[in-house]
C-alpha positions as CSV (number, residue, x, y, z in Angstrom):
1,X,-20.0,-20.8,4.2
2,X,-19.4,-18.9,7.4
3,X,-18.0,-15.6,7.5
4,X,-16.1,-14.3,10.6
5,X,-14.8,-10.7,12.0
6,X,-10.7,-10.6,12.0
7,X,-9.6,-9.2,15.6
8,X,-7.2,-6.4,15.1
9,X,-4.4,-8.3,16.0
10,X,-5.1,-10.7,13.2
11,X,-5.5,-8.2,10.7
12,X,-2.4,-6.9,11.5
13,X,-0.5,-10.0,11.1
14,X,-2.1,-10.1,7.4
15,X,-1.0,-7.1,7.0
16,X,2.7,-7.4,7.9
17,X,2.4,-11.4,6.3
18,X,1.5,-10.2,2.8
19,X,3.1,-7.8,-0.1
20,X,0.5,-6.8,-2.4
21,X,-2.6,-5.4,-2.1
22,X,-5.6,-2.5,-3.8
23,X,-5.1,1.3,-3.2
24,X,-7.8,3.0,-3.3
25,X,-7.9,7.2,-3.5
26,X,-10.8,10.0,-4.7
27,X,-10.4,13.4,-6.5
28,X,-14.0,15.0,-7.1
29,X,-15.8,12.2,-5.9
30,X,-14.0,9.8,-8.8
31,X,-12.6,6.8,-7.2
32,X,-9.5,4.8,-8.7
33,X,-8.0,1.8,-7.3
34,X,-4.8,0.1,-8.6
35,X,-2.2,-3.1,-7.1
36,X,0.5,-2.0,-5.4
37,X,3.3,-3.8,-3.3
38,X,4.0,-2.2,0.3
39,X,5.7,-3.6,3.4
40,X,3.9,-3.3,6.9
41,X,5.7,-1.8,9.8
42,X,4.9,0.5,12.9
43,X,0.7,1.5,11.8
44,X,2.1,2.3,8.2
45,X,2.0,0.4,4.7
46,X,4.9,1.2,3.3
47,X,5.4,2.4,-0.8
48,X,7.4,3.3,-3.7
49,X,6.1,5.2,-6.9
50,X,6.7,6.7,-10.0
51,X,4.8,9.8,-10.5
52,X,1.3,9.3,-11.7
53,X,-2.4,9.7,-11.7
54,X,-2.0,8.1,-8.2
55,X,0.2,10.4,-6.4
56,X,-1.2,13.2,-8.1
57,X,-4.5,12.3,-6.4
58,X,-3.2,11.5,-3.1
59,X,-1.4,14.5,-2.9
60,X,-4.4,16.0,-3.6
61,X,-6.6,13.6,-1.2
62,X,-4.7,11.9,1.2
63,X,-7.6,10.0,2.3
64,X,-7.0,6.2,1.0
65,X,-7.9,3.0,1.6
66,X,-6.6,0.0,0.7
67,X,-7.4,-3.4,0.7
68,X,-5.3,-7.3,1.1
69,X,-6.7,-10.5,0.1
70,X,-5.9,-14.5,0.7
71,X,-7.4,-17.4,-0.6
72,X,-7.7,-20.0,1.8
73,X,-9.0,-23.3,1.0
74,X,-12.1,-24.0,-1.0
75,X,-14.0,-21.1,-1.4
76,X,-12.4,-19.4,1.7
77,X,-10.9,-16.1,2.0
78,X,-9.8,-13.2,4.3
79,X,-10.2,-10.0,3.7
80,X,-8.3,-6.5,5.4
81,X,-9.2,-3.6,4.7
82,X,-7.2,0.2,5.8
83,X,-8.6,3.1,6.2
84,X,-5.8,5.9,6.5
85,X,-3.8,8.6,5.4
86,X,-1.5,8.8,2.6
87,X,2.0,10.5,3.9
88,X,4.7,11.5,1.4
89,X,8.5,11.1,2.6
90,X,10.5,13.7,0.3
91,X,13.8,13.2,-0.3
92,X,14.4,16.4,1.2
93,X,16.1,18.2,5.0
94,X,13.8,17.1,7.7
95,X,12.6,13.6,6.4
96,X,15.7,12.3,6.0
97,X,15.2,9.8,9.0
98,X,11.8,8.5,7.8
99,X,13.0,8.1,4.1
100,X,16.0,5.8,5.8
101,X,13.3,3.9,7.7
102,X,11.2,3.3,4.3
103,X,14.0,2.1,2.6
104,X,15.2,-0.1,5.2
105,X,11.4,-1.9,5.6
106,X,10.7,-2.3,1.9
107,X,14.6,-3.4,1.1
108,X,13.8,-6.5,3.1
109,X,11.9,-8.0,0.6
110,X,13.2,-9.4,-3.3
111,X,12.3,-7.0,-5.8
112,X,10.8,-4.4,-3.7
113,X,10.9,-2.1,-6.4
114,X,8.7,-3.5,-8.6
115,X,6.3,-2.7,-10.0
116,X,6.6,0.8,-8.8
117,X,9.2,1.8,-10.7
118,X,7.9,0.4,-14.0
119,X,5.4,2.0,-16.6
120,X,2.9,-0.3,-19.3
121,X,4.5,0.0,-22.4
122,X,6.5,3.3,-22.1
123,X,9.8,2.8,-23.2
124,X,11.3,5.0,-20.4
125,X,12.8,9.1,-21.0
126,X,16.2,8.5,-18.9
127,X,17.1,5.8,-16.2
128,X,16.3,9.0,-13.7
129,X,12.9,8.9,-13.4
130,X,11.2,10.8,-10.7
131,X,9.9,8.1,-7.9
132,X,8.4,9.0,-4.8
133,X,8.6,6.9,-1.6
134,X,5.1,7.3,1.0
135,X,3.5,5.7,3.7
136,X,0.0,5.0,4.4
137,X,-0.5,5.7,8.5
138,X,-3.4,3.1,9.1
139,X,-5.6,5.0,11.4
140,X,-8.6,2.1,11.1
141,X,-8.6,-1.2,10.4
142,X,-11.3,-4.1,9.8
143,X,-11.1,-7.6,8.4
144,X,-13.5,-10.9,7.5
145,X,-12.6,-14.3,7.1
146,X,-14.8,-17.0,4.8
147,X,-14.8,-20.5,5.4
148,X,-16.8,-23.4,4.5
């Protein structure tokens, strides 16, 4: 097996080629990390939530990291990892524009939605359930590639 650095440009492209990947955030030192679907455009990863343990923390936090995977063949894999900065976009005066731009970059993909706006096993309160919509501003980047 040989494993390789990813040039920036390649993480990039792995970035913007893929949907789902691992957020990872901290409150008092405790990490958590949990799957999440984002889009990739302009330095951010691109989100949509309902509230939760995750928001809470980022919000509290905004330090993140997150993490996308692919198999390749065999054994091989590659491997991108984010470090950045968690950024809210309020449906509020002011963010208007950015909120717009999420919407458009997620809405390009099927089911974009999901599965931020569903719950395990909690049959929902009312069909208007507070969601959130945030970026991730990818201030560093790294990746490794595996191949036999």
């Amino acid at each position: 097996m040989m494993i390789r650095t990813l040039s920036a440009l390649e993480c990039t492209k792995m970035l913007a080629a893929n949907r789902t990947g691992h957020l990872a955030c901290v409150k008092d030192g405790q990490p958590y990390v949990v799957c999440f679907n984002y889009a990739y455009a302009d330095s951010h990863l691109y989100a949509f939530s309902l509230l939760g343990k995750k928001i809470d923390w980022m919000r509290e936090n905004p330090l993140v990291c997150a993490q996308v995977e692919q198999h390749t063949q065999g054994r091989g894999w590659r491997s991108v990892i984010v470090e950045g900065r968690y950024e809210e976009l309020p449906d509020r005066v002011g963010h208007k524009v950015q909120l717009d731009h999420a919407w458009a970059v997620l809405s390009k993909h099927t089911d974009w939605w999901e599965p931020g706006a569903l719950k395990p096993a909690t049959p929902p309160l009312s069909d208007n359930l507070p969601h959130v919509f945030f970026r991730i501003l990818v201030e560093q980047v790294s990746g490794r590639e595996a191949t036999e």
